[in-house]
N, CA, C and O atoms as a GROMACS GRO file, in nm:
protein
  564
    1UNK      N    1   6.942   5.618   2.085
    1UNK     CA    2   6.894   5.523   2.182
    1UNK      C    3   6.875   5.387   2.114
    1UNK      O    4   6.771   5.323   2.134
    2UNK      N    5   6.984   5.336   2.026
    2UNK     CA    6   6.976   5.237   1.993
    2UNK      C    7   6.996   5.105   2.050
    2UNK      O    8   7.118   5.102   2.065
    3UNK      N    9   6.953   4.999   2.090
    3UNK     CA   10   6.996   4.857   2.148
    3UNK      C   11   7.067   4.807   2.078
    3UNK      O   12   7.042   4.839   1.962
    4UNK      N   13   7.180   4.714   2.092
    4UNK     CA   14   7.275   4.628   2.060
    4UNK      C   15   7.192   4.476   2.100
    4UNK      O   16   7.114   4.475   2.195
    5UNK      N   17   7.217   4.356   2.024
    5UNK     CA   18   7.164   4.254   2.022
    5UNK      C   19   7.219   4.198   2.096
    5UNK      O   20   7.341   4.217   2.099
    6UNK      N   21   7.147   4.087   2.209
    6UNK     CA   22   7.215   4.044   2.321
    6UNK      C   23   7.289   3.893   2.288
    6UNK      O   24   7.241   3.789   2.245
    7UNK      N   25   7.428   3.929   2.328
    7UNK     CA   26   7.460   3.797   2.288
    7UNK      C   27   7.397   3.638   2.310
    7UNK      O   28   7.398   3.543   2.231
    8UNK      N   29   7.345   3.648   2.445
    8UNK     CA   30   7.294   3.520   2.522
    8UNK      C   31   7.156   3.552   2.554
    8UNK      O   32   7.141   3.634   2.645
    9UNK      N   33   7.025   3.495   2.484
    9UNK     CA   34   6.923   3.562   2.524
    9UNK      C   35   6.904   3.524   2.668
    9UNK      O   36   6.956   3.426   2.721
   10UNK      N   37   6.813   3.623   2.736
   10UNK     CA   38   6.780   3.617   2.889
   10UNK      C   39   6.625   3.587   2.830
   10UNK      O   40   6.567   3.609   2.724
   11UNK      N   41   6.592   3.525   2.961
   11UNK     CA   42   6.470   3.500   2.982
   11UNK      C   43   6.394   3.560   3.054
   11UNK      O   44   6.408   3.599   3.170
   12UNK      N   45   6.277   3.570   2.952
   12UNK     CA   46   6.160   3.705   2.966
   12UNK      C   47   6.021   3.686   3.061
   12UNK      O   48   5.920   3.666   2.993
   13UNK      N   49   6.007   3.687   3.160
   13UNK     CA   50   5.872   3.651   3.239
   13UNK      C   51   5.770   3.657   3.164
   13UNK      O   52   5.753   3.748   3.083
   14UNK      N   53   5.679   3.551   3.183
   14UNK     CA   54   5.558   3.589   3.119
   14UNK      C   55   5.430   3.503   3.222
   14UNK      O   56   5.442   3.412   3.304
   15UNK      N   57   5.322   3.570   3.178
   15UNK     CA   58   5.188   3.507   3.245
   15UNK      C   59   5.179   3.424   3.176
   15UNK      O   60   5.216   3.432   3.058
   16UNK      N   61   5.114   3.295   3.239
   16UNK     CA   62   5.099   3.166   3.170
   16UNK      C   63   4.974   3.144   3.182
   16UNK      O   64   4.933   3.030   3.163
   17UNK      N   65   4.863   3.273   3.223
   17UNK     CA   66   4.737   3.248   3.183
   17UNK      C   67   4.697   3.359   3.039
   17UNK      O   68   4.586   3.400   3.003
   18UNK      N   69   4.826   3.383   2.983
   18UNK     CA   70   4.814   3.500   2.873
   18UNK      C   71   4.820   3.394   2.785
   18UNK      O   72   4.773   3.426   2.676
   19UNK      N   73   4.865   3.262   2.790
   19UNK     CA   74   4.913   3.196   2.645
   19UNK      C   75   4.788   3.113   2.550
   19UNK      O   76   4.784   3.069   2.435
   20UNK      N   77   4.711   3.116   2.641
   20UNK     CA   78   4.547   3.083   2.554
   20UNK      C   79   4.514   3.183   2.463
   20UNK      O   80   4.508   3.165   2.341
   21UNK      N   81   4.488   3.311   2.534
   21UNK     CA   82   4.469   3.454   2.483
   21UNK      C   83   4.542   3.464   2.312
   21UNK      O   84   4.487   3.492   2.206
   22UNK      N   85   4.686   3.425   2.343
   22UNK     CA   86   4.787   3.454   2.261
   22UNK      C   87   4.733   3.409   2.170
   22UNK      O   88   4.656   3.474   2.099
   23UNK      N   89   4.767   3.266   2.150
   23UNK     CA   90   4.693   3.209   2.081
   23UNK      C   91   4.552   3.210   1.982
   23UNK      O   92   4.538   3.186   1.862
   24UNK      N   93   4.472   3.242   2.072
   24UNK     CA   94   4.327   3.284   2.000
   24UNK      C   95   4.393   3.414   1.907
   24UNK      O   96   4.377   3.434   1.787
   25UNK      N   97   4.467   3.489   2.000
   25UNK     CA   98   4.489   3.648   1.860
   25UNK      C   99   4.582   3.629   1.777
   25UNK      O  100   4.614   3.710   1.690
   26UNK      N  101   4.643   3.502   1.797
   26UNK     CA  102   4.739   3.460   1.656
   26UNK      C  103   4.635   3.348   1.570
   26UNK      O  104   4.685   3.278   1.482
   27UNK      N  105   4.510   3.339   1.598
   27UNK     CA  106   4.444   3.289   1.505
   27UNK      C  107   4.367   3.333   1.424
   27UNK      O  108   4.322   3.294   1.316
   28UNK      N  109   4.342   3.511   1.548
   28UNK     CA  110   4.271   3.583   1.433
   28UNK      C  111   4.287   3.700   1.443
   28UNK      O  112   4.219   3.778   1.509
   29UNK      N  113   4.447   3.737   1.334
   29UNK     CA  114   4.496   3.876   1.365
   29UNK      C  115   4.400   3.971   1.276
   29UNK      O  116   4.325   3.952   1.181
   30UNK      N  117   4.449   4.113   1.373
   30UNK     CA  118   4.388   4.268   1.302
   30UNK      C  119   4.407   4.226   1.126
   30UNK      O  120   4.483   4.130   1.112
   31UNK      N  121   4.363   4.268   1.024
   31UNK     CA  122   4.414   4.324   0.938
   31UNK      C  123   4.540   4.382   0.941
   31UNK      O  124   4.643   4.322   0.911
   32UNK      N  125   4.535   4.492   0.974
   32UNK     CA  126   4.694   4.538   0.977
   32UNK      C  127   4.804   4.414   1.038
   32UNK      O  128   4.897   4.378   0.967
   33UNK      N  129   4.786   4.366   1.147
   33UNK     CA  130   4.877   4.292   1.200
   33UNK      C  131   4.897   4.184   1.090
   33UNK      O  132   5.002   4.121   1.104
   34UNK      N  133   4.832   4.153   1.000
   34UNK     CA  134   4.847   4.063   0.944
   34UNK      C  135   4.938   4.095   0.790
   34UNK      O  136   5.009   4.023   0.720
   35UNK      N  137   4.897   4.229   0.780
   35UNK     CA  138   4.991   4.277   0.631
   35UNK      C  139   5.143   4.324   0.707
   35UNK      O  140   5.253   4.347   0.658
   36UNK      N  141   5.097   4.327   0.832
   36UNK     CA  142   5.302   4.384   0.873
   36UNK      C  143   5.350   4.238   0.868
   36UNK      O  144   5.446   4.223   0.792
   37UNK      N  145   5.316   4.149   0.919
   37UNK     CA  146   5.349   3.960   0.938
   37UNK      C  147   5.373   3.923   0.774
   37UNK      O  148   5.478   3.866   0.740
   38UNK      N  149   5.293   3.950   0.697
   38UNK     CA  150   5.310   3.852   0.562
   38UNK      C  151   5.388   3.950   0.501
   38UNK      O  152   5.487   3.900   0.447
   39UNK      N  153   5.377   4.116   0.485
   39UNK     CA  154   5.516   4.158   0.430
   39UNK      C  155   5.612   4.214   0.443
   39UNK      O  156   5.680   4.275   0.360
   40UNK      N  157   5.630   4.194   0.580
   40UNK     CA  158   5.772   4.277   0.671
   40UNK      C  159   5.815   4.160   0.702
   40UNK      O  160   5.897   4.114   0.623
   41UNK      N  161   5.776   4.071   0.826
   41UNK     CA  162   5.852   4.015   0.937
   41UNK      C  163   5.816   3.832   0.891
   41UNK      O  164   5.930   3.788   0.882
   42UNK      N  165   5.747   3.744   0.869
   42UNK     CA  166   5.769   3.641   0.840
   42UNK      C  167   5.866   3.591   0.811
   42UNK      O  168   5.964   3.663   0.790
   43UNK      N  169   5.874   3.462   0.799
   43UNK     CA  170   5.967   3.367   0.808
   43UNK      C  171   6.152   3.447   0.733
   43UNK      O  172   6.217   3.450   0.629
   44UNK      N  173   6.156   3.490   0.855
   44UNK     CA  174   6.281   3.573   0.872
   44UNK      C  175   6.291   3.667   0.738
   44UNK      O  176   6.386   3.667   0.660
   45UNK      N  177   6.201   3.727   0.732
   45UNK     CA  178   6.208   3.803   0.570
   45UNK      C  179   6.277   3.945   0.558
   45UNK      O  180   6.323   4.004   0.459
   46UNK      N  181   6.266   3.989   0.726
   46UNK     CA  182   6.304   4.105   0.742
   46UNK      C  183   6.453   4.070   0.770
   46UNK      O  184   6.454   3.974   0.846
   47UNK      N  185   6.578   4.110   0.738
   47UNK     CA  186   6.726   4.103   0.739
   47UNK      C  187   6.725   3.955   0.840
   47UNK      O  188   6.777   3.927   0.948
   48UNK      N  189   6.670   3.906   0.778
   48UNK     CA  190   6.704   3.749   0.889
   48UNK      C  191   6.676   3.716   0.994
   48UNK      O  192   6.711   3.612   1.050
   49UNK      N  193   6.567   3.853   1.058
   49UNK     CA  194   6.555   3.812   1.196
   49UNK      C  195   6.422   3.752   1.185
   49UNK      O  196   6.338   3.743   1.095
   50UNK      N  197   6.435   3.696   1.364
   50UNK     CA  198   6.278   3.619   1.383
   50UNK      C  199   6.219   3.662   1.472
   50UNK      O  200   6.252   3.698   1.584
   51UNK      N  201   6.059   3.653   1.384
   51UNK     CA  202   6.018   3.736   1.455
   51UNK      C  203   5.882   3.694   1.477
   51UNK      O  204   5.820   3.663   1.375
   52UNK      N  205   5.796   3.682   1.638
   52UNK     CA  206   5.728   3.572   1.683
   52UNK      C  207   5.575   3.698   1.651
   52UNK      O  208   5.595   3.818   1.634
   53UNK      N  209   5.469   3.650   1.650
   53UNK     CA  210   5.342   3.697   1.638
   53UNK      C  211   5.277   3.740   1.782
   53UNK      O  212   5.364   3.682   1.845
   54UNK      N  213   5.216   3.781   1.856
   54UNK     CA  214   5.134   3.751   1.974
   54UNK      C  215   5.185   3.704   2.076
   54UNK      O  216   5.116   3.615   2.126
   55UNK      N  217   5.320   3.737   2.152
   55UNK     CA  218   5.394   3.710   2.248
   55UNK      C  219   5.382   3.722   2.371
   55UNK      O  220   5.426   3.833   2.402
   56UNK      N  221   5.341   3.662   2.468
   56UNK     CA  222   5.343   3.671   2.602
   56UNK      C  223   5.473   3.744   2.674
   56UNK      O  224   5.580   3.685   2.683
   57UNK      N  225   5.453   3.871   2.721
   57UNK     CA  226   5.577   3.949   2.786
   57UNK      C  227   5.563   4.004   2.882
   57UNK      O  228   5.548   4.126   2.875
   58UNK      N  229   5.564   3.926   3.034
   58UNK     CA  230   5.520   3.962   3.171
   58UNK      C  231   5.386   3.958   3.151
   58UNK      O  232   5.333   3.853   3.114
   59UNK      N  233   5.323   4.061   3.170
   59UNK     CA  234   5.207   4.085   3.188
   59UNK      C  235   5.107   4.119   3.049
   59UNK      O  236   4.984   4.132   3.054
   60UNK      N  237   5.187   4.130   2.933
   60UNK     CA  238   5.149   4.201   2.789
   60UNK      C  239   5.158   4.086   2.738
   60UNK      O  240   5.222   3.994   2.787
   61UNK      N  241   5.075   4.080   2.600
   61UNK     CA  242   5.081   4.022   2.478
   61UNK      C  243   5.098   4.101   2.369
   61UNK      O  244   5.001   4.159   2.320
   62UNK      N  245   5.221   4.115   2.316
   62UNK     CA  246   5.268   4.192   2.223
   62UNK      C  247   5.240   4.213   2.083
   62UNK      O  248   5.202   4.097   2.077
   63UNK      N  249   5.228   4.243   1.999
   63UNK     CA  250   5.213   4.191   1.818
   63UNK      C  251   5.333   4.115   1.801
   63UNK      O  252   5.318   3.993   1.786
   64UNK      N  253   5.434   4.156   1.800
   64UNK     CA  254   5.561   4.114   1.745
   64UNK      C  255   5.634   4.109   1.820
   64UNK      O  256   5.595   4.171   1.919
   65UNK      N  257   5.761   4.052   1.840
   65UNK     CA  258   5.904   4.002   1.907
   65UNK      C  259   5.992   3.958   1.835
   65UNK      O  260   5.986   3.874   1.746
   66UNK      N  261   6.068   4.010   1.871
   66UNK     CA  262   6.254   3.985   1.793
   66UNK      C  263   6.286   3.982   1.973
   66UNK      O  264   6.278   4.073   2.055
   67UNK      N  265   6.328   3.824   1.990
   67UNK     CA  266   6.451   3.812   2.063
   67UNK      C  267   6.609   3.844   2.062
   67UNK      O  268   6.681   3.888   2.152
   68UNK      N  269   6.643   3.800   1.911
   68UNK     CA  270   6.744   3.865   1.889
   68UNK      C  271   6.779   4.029   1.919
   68UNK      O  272   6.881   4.079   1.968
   69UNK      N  273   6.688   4.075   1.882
   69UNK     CA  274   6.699   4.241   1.858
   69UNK      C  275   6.658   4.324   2.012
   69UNK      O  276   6.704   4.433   2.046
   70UNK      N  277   6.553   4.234   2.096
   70UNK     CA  278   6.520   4.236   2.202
   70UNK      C  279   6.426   4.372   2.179
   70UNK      O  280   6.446   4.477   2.240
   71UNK      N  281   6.305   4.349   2.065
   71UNK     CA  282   6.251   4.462   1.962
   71UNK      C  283   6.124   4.375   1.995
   71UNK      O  284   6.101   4.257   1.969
   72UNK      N  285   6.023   4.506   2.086
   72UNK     CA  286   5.853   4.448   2.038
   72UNK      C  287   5.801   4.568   1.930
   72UNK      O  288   5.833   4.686   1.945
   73UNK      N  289   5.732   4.529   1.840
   73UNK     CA  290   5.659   4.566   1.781
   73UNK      C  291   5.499   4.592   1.763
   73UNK      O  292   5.428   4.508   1.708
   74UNK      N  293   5.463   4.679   1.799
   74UNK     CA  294   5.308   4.709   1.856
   74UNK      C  295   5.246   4.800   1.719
   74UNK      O  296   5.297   4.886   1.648
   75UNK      N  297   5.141   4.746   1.721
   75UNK     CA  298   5.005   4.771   1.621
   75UNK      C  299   4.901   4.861   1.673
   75UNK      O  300   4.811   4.810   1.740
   76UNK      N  301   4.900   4.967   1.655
   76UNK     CA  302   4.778   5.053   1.738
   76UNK      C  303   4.658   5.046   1.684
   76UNK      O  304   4.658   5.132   1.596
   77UNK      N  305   4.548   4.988   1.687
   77UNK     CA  306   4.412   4.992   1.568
   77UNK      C  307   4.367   5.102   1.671
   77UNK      O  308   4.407   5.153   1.775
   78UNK      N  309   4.274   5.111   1.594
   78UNK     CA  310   4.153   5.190   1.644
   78UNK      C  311   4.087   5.240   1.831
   78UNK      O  312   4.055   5.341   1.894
   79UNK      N  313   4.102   5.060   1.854
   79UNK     CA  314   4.074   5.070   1.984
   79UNK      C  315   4.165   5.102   2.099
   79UNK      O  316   4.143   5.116   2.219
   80UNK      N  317   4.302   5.114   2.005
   80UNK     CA  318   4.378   5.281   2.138
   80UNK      C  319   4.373   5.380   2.122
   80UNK      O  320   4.461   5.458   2.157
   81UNK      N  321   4.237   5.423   2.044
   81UNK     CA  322   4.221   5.575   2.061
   81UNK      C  323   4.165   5.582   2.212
   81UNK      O  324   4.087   5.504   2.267
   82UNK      N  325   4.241   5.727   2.279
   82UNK     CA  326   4.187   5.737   2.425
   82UNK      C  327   4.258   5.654   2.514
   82UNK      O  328   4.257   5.670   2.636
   83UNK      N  329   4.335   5.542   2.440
   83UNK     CA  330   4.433   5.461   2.576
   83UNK      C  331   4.538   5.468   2.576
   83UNK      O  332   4.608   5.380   2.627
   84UNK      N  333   4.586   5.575   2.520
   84UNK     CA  334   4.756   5.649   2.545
   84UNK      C  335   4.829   5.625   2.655
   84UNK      O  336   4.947   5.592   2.662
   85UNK      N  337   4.734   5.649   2.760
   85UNK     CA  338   4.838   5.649   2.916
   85UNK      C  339   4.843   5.451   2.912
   85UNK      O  340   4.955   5.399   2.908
   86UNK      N  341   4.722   5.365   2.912
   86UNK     CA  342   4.761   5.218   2.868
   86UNK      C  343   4.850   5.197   2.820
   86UNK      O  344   4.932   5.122   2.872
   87UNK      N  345   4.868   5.251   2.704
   87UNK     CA  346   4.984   5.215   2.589
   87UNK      C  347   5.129   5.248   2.671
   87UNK      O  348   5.225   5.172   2.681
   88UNK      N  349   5.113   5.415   2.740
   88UNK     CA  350   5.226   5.418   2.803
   88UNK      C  351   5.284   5.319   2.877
   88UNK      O  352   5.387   5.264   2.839
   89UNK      N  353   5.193   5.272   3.047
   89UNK     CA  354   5.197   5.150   3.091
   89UNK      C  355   5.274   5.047   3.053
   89UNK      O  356   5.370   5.002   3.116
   90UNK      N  357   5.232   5.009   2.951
   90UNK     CA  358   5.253   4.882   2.895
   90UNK      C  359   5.400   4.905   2.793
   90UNK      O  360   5.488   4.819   2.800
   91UNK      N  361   5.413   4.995   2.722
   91UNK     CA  362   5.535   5.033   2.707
   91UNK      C  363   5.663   5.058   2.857
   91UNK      O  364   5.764   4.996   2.890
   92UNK      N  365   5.610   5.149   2.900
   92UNK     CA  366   5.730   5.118   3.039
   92UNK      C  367   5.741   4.966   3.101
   92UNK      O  368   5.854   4.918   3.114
   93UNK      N  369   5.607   4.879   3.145
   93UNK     CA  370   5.701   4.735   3.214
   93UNK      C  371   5.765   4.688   3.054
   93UNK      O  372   5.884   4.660   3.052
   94UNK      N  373   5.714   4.683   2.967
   94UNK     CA  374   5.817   4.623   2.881
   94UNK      C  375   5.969   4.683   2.862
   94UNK      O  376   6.060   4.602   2.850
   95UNK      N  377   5.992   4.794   2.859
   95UNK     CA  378   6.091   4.884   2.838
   95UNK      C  379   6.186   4.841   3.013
   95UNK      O  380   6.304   4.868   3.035
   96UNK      N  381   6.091   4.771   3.112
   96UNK     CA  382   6.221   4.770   3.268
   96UNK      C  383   6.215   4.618   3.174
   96UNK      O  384   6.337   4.604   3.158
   97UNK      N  385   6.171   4.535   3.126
   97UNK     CA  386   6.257   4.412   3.105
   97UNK      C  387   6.360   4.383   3.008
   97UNK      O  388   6.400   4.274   2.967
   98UNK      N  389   6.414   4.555   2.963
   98UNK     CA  390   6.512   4.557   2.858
   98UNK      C  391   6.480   4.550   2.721
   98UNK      O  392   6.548   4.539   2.619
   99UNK      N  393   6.328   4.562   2.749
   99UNK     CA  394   6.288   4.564   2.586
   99UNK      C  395   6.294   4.706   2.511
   99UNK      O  396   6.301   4.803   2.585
  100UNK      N  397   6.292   4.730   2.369
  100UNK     CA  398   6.239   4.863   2.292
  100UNK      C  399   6.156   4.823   2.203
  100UNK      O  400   6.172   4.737   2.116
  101UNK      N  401   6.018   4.921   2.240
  101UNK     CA  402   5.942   4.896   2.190
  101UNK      C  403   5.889   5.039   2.058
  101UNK      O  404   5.899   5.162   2.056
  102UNK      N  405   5.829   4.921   1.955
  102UNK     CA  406   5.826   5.068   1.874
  102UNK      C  407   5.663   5.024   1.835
  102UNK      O  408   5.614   4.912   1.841
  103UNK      N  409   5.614   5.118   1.804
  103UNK     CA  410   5.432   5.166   1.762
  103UNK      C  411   5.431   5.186   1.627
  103UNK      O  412   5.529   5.221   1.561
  104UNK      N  413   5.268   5.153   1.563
  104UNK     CA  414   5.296   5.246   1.458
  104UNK      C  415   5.118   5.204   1.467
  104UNK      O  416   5.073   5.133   1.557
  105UNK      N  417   5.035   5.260   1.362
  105UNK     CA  418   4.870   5.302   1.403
  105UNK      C  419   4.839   5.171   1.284
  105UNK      O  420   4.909   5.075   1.251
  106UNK      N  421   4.743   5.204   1.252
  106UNK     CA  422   4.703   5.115   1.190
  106UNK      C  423   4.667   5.192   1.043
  106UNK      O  424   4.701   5.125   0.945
  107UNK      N  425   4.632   5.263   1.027
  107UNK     CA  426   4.634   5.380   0.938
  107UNK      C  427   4.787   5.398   0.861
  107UNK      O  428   4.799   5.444   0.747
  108UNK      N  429   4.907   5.350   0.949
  108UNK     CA  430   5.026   5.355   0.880
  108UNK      C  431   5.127   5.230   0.826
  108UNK      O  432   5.234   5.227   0.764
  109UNK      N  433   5.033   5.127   0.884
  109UNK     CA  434   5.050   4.985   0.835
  109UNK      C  435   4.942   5.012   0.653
  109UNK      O  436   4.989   5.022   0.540
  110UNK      N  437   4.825   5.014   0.688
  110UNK     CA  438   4.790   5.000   0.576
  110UNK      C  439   4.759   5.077   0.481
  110UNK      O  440   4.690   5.041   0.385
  111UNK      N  441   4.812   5.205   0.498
  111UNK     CA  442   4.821   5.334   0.394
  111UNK      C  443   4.983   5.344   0.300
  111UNK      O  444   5.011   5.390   0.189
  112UNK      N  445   5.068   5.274   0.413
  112UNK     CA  446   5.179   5.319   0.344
  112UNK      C  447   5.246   5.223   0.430
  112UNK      O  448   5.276   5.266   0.541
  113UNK      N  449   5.281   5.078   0.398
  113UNK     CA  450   5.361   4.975   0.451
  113UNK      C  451   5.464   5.015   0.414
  113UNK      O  452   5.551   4.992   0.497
  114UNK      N  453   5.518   5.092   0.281
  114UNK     CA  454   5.640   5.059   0.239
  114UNK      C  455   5.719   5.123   0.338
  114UNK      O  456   5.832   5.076   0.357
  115UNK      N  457   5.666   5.270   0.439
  115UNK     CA  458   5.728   5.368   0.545
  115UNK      C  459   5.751   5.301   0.626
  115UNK      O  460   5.865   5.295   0.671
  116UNK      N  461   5.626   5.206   0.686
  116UNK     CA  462   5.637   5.114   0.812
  116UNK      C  463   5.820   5.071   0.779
  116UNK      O  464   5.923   5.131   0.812
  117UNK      N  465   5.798   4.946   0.703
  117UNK     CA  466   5.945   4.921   0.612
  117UNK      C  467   6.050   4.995   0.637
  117UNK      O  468   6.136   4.960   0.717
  118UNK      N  469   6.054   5.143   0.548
  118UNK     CA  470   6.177   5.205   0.601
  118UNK      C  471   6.196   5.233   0.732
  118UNK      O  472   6.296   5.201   0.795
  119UNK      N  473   6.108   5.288   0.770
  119UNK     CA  474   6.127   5.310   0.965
  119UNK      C  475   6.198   5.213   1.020
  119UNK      O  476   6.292   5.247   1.091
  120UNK      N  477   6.166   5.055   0.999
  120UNK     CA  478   6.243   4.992   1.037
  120UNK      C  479   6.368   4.939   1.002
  120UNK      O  480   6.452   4.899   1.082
  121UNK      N  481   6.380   4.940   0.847
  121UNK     CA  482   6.534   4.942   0.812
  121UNK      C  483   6.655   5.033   0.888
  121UNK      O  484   6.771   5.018   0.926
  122UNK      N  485   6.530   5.160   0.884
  122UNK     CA  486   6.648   5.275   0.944
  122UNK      C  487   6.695   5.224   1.136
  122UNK      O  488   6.809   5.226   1.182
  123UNK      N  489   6.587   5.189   1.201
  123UNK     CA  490   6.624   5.157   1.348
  123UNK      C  491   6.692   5.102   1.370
  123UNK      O  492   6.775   5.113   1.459
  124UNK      N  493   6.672   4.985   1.260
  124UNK     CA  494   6.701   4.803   1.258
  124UNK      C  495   6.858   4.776   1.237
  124UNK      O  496   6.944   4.713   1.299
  125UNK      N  497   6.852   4.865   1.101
  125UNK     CA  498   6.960   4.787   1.018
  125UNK      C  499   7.102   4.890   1.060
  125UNK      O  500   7.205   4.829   1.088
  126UNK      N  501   7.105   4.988   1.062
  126UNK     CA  502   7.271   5.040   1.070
  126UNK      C  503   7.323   5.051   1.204
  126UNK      O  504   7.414   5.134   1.214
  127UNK      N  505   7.284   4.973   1.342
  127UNK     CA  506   7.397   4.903   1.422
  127UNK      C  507   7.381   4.713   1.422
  127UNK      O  508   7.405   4.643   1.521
  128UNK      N  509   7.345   4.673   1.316
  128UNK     CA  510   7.301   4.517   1.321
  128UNK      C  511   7.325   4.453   1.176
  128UNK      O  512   7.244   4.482   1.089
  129UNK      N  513   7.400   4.393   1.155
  129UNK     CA  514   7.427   4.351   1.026
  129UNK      C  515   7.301   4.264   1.016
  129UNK      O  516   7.234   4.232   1.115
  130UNK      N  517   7.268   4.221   0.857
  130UNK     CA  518   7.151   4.105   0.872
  130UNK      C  519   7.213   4.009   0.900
  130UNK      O  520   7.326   3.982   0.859
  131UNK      N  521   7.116   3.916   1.006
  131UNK     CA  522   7.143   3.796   1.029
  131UNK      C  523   7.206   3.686   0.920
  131UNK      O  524   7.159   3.691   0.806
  132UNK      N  525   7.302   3.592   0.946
  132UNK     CA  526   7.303   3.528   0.885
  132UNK      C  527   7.185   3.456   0.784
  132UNK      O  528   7.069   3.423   0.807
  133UNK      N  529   7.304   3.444   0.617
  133UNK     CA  530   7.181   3.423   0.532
  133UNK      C  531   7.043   3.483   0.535
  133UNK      O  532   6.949   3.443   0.466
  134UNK      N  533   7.036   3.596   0.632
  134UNK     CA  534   6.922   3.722   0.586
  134UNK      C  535   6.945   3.798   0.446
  134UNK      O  536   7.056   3.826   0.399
  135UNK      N  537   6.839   3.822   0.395
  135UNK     CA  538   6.841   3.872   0.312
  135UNK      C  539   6.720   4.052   0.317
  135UNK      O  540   6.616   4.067   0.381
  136UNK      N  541   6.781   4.140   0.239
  136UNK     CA  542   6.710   4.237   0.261
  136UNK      C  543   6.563   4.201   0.192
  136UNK      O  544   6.581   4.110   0.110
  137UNK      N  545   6.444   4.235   0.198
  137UNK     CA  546   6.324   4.258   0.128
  137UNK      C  547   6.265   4.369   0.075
  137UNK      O  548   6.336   4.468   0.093
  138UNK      N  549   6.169   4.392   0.019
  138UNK     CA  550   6.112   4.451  -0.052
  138UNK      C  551   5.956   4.483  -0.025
  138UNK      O  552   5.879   4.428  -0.104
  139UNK      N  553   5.887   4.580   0.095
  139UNK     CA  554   5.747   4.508   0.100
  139UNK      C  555   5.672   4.542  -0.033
  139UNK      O  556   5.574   4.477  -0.068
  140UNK      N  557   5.718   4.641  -0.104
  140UNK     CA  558   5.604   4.658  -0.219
  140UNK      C  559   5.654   4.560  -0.378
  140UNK      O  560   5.679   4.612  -0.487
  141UNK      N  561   5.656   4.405  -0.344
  141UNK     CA  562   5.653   4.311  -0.402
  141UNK      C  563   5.638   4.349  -0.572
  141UNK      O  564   5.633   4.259  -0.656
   0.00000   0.00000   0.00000
């Protein structure tokens, strides 16, 4: 169930009373959200793609976004224990606007980034060459 990268991005609905919100949680991310940002996905670190923080998507504010890849990336802390069927929710409208979305806890961001890492090399990388002038990384520096 892999996605292919869309040649021409489409444009993604979003609430335009979410973009304050956004904002405030891109000023003051989780912990975890903040070790997947500085050593996975920043300034195109991951195979070249880009990839936005706190994204307004319809009705959601996401952790992460790859337009290119048409890839959200979600952070589970603590406070979705018990909101599984939420999470579901919010995974399905994102999933009818053509998105794939992938999870991971917070416990697996900061116990073992380097897995986070492979998990996504493996999704990411063998139908998608890296982007131009991407380069592969390394999270355990």
């Amino acid at each position: 169930m892999k996605n292919k990268p869309l040649d021409k991005f489409k444009y993604l609905p979003y609430n335009r009373k979410l973009t304050k919100l956004a904002r405030q949680n891109r000023n003051n991310p989780a912990p975890a959200e903040k070790k997947v940002w500085y050593e996975v996905l920043c300034r195109k670190q991951f195979q070249g793609y880009k990839f936005t923080r706190q994204k307004p998507l319809g009705n959601c504010i996401v952790d992460f976004y790859c337009s290119k890849l048409q890839l959200v990336i979600e952070i589970d802390g603590d406070s979705h224990a018990g909101s599984e069927e939420y999470d579901e929710t919010r995974t399905e409208a994102l999933s009818q606007l053509g998105l794939r979305v992938l999870r991971y806890t917070n416990r697996d961001v900061c116990n073992n980034i380097e897995a986070v890492y492979q998990d996504l090399m493996e999704i990411i990388e063998p139908p998608y060459p890296p982007c131009q002038g991407g380069k592969k990384t390394n999270p355990a520096k």
